[in-house]
PAKE-428720 format. One line per 3 residues: number of its first residue (from 1); their letters; for each residue y, x, z of N, C-alpha, C. Coordinates in pm, 1 decimal. Each point is the difference from the previous one (the first is absolute). Layout:
NUM) A) Y/X/Z/Y/X/Z/Y/X/Z | ...
This chain:
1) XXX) -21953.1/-10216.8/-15090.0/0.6/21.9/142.7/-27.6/-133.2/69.4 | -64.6/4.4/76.9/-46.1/-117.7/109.6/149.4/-69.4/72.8 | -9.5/-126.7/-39.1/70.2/-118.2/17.8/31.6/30.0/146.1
4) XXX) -75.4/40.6/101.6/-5.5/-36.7/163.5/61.6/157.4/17.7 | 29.8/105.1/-47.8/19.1/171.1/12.7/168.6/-10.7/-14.5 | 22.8/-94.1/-138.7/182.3/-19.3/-10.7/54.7/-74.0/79.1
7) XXX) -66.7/-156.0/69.5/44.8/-48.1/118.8/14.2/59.4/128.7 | -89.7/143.3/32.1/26.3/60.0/119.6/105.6/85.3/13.3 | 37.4/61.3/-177.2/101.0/57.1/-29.6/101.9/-36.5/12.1
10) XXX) 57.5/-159.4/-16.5/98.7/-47.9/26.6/15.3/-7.5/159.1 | -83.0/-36.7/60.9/50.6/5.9/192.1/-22.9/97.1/30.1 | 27.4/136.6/-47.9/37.0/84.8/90.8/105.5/55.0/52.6
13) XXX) -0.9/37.1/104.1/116.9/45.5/50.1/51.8/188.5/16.6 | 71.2/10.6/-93.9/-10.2/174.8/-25.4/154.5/12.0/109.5 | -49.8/144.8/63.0/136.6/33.4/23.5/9.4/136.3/25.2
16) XXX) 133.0/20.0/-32.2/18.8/208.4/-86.2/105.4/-11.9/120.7 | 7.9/128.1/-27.9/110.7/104.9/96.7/126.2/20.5/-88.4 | -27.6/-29.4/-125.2/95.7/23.3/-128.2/-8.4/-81.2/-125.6
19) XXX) 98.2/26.8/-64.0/-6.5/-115.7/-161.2/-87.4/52.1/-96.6 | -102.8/-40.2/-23.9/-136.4/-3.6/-119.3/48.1/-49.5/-119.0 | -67.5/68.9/-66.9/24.3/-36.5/-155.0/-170.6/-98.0/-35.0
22) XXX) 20.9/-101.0/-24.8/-107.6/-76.9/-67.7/-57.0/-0.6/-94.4 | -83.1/59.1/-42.9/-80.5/1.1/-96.6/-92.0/-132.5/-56.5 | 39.8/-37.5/-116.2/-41.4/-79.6/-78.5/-100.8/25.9/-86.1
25) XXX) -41.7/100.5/-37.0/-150.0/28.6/-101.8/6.0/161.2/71.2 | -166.3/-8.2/-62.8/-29.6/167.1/45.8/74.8/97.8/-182.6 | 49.3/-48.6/-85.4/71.1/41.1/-122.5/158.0/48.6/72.5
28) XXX) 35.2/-6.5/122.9/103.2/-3.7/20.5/21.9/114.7/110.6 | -160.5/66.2/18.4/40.6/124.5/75.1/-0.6/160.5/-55.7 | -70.8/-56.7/-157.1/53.0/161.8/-42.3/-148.0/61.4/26.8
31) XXX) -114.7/-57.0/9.5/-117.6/68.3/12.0/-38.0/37.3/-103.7 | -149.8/101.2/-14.3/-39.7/80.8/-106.4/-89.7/-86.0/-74.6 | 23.7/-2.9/-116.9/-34.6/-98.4/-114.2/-167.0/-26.7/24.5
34) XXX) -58.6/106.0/62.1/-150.7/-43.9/28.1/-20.9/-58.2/144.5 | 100.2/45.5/84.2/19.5/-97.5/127.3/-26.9/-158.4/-53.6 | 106.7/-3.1/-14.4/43.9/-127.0/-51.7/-84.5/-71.2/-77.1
37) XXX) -78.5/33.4/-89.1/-91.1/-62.8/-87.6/-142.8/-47.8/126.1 | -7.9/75.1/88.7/-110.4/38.4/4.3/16.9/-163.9/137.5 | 157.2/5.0/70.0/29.0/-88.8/79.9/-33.3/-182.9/-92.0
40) XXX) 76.0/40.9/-116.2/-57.0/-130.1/-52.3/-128.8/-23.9/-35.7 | -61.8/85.0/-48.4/-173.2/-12.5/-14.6/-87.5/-75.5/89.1 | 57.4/34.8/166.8/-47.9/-69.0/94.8/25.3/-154.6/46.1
43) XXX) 76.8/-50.4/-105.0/81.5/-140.6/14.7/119.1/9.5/120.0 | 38.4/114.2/-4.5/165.1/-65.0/70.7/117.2/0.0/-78.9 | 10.5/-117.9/-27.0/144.2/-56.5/-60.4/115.5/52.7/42.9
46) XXX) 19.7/-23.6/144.7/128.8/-8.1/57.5/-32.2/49.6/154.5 | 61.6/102.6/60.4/-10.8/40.8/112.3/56.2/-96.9/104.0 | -116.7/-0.6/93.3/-13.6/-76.2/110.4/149.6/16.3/66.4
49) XXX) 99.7/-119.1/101.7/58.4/17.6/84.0/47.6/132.6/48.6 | -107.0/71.0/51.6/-31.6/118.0/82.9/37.0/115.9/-81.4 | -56.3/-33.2/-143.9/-4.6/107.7/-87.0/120.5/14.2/-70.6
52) XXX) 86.5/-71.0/-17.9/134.2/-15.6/-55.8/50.4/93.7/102.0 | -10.9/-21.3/130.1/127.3/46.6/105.1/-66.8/159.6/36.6 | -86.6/43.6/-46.8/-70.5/104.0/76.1/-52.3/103.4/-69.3
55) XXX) 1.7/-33.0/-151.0/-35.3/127.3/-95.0/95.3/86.2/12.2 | 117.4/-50.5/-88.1/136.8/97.5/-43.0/20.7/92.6/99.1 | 36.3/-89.7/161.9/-0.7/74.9/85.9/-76.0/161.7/36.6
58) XXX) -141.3/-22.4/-52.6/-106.2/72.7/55.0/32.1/57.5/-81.1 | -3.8/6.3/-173.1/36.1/69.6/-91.7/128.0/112.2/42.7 | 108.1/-20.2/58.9/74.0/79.1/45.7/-10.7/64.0/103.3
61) XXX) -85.6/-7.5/56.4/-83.2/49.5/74.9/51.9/-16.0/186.3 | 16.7/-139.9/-31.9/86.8/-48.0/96.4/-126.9/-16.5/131.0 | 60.7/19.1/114.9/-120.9/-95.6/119.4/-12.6/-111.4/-32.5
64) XXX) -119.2/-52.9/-21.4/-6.9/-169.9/17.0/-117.2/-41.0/88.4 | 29.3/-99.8/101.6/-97.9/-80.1/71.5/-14.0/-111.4/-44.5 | -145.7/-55.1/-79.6/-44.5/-120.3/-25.4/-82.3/-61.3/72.2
């Protein structure tokens, strides 16, 4: 992942209505084994900032505004 994409990741400023669970790898949401393969195929390592705080959510089929 681009050097200048994880520095924007670090200054951002997120803010919820409620307590988020953080997601640390996309291995950690329980997706379908060809999901998942198919996410790393494309070179993403590690979900973006955004993507940590905003999958699970959506997965539960929660409202989310990004």
């Amino acid at each position: 992942m681009d050097s200048t994409l994880l520095d924007a990741d670090a200054e951002m400023v997120i803010d919820t209505s409620e307590k988020i669970q953080i997601i640390n790898s996309f291995d950690e949401l329980g997706l379908n084994e060809q999901l998942l393969r198919g996410v790393y195929a494309y070179g993403f390592d590690k979900p973006s900032a955004v993507q940590q705080r905003a999958i699970l959510p959506i997965l539960k089929k929660r409202d989310v505004i990004v």
